[in-house]
Each structure stands twice: as C-alpha cells, then as structure tokens.
C-alpha positions as MATLAB code, in Angstrom:
seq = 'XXXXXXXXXXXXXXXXXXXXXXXXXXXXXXXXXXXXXXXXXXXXXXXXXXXXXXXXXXXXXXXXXXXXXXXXXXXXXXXXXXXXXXXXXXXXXXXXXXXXXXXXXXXXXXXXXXXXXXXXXXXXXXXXX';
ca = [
     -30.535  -10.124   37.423;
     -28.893  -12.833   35.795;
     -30.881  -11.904   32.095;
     -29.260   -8.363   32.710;
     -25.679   -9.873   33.244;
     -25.830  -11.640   30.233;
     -27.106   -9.066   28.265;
     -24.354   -6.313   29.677;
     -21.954   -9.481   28.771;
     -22.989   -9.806   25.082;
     -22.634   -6.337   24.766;
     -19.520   -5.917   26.005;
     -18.258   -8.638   24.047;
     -19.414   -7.177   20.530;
     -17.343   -4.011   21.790;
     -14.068   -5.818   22.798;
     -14.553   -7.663   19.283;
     -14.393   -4.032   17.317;
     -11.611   -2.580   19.181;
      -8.842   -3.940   17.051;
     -11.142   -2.780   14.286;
     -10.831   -5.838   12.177;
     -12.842   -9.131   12.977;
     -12.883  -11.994   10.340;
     -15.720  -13.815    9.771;
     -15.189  -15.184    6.978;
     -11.524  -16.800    4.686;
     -10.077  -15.890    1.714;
      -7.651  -12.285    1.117;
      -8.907   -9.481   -1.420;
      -6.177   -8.664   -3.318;
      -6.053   -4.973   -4.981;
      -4.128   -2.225   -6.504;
      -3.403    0.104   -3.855;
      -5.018    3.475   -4.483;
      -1.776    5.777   -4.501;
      -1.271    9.674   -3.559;
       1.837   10.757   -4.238;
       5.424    9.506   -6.329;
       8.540   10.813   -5.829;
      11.337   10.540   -7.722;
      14.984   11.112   -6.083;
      18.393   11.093   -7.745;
      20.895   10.101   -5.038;
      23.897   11.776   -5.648;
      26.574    8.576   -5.462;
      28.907    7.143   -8.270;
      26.717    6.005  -10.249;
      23.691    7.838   -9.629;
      21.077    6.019   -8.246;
      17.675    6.417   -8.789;
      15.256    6.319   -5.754;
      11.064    6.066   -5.843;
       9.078    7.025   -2.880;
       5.294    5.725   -2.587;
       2.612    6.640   -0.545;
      -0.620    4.837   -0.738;
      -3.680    4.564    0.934;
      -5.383    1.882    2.928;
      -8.975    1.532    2.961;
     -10.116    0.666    6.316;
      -8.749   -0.777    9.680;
      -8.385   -4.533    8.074;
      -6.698   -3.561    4.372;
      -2.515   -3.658    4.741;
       0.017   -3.355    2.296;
       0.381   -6.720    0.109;
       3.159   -6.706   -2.755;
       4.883   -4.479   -4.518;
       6.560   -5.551   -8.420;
       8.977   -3.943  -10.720;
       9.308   -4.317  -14.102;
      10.935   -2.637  -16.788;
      10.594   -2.660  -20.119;
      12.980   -0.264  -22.514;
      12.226    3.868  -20.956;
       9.259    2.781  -18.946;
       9.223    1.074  -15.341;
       6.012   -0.125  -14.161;
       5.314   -0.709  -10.544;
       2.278   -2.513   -9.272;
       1.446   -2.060   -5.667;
      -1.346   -3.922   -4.305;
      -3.081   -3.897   -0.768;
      -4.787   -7.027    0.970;
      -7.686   -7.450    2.631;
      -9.409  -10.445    4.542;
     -12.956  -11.042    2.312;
     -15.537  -11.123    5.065;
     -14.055   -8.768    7.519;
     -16.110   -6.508    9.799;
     -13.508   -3.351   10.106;
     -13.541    0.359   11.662;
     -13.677    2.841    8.226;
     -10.660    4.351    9.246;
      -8.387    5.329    5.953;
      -4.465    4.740    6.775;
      -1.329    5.317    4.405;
       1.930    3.219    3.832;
       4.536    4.329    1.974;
       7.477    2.790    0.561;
      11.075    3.281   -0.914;
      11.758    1.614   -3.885;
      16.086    1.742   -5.119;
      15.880    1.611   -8.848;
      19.489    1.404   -9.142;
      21.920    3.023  -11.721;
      21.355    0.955  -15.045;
      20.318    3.621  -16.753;
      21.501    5.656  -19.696;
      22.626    9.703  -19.299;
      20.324   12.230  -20.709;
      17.702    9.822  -21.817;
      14.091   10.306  -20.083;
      12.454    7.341  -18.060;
       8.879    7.228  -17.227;
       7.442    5.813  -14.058;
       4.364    4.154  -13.712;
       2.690    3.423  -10.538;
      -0.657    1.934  -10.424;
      -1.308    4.546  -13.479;
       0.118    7.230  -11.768;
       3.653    8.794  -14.106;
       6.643   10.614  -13.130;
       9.147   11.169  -15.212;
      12.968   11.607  -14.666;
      16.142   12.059  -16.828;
      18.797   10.261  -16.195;
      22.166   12.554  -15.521;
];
C-alpha cells in the first residue's frame, strides 16, 4: 500500500512539474534572433509624420520569451534586431507562441526619399511623405 502511494506520488509530482510547461534544470539563458512573421510599416498621420513598425515574432516553446529588441540606423537603412531568451537546460511543453511589438521610429526622416527596414533579415520598405 504504502509502495503504491509513493509511486501515485512521484507520478503526480512529474505532472504538477510540466504544467507550467517550463522546468529548469539547469542555468544559463539562450539568447537568439527571434524567428519573425510579419512587419508592418505605418505612417501616422501627425505633424511631422511619424513612422510606426509593428513586429510579430514567434516563440519556440512554452520556456522561450521575448528578450531585447535594438535599433540602429545607418543613412536609408534601419536595422532592428529582435532576439528571444531561453533558459539552457529547460524541460518545456512544444507549444509555439507569438509576441509582437510596436516600435515609434519617429519623424527624422527626409520627404520622398525611400527607407528600408530590416528586421532579423526580413525588409520593408517605406517612403517618407
């Protein structure tokens, strides 16, 4: 009796442990680029125009979240590099999520030139009004 408590205990432990779908075992974050589905680019009609970026990305299993996201630009081109974290030794349910993210670009840009976005290798391309 007491052999088949235990074991029904154990058991029932291992399930409670998955339920949040992310148990750590292990330190240390993986960082990586986020794998992204869709950029949109949005003018927002204001004085000055501003220029607006919506991400949505993808998240690899139960444990991954969204890390960091950096801007940089460098003359017609902005570069954006979103990455996702993960812990390293992490037992997690293979369930795929999404984040997404609104990014202001702001109005320092020149009329009727054309800007190219880059996210994670990803391009859009706008022109400035």
């Amino acid at each position: 009796m007491k052999a088949k408590l235990f074991i029904t205990a154990l058991i029932l432990s291992v399930i409670l442990a998955l339920i949040p779908g992310c148990q750590v075992e292990g330190s240390g974050l993986e960082i990586k680029l986020a794998p992204i589905h869709e950029v949109e680019i949005s003018i927002a009609e204001s004085f000055p125009e501003q220029i607006f970026v919506n991400i949505t990305g993808g998240l690899a299993d139960s444990c991954t979240a969204f890390h960091n996201l950096t801007t940089e630009r460098i003359d017609n081109t902005i570069k954006i590099e979103v990455t996702t974290e993960r812990p390293g030794d992490a037992i997690c349910a293979q369930v795929y999520g999404y984040f997404e993210k609104n990014i202001n670009l702001g109005s320092n840009f020149t009329s009727g030139l054309k800007y190219i976005v880059d996210v994670n290798g990803i391009t859009r391309t706008f022109e400035y009004p």
